[in-house]
N, C-alpha and C positions, 0 to 999 in steps of 0.2 A: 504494500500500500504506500511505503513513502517514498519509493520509488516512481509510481504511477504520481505522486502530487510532487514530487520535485519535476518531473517531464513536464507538467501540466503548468507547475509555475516557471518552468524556462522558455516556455512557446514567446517568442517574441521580449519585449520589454518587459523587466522582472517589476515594473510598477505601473503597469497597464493596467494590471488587474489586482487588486491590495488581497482581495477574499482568497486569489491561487494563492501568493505569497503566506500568509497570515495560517490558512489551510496548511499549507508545507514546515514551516515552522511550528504550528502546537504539534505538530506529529511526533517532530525532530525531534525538540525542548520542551513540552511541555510537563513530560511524569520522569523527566531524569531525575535520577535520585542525587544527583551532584550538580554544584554549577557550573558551567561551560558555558563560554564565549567562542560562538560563531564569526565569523566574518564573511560576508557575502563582496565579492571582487567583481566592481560592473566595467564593460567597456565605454566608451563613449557615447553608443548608441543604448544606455543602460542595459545593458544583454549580460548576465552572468555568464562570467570567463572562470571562477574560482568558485569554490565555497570551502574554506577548512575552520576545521574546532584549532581556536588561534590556545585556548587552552583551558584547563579541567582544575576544579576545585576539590572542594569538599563541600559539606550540607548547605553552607551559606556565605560562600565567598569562594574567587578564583582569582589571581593575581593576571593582570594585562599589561603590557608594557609598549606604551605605543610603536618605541624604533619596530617592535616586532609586529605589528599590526602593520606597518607601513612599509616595513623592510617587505611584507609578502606581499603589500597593496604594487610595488615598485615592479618587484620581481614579476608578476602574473600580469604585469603592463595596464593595472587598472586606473581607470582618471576617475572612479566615483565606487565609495564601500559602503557598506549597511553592516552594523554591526550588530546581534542581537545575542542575549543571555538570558538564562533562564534562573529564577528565583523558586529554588525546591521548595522553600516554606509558602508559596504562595501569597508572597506579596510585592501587590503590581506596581508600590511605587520605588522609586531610587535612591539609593542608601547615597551619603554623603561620597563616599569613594566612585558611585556609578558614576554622580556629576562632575565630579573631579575628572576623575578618568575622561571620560566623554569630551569635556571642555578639553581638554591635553590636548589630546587626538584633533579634535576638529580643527585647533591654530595649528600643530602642526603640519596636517594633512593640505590644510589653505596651502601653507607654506609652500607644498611640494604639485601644487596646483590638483589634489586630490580633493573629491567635496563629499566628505561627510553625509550622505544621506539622510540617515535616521541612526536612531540607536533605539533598540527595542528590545524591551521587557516580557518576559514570557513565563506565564504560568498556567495551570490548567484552568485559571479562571477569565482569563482573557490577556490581554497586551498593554503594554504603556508604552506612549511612543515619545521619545525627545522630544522629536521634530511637532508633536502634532500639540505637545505644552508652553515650545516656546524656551524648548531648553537646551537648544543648541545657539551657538554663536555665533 
């Protein structure tokens, strides 16, 4: 099955359609018992080139380090990333280190002419998106 909804959210532009995307990640992230940070790596014409687990926690936190976020943004020749994690306790807002992090990232990423997408939130009870609170820079 997460197979069939990652096909289904790469058909064309990965933000064409938010319900494929949103559908492909509760699949991925939603009942992990750990937390993990995804990175989603878009081309120019936002087309997913990449997806990797950037990296793996324990019950309630995973350490991110942007050069590494950015280092594979570089490498997989992406001009635009979505990054998304998932929160096992089931809660959809962001801890002081999400925002931290998140803010890093996105002056960074400016920097290297990379744009930040979204950074999204995943639990089994739905999504929190940066981009959609106003909590990107």
């Amino acid at each position: 099955m997460l197979h069939v909804l990652r096909v289904r959210m790469t058909e064309g532009q990965i933000l064409s359609d938010s319900s494929r995307l949103h559908d492909y990640l509760h699949a991925r992230l939603a009942y992990a018992q750990t937390e993990r940070l995804l990175g989603l790596f878009l081309d120019s014409a936002k087309r997913l080139i990449c997806e990797e687990v950037i990296s793996e926690g324990t019950v309630d936190r995973t350490c991110a380090y942007p050069r590494e976020v950015l280092r594979r943004a570089i490498e997989c020749g992406a001009t635009a990333l979505i990054l998304v994690h998932n929160h096992p306790a089931g809660l959809l807002r962001p801890s002081e280190a999400d925002r931290s992090i998140t803010s890093r990232i996105a002056v960074l990423a400016r920097a290297l002419d990379i744009d930040l997408i979204d950074h999204l939130i995943v639990t089994p009870l739905g999504f929190f998106s940066f981009r959609r609170e106003g909590l990107l820079p």
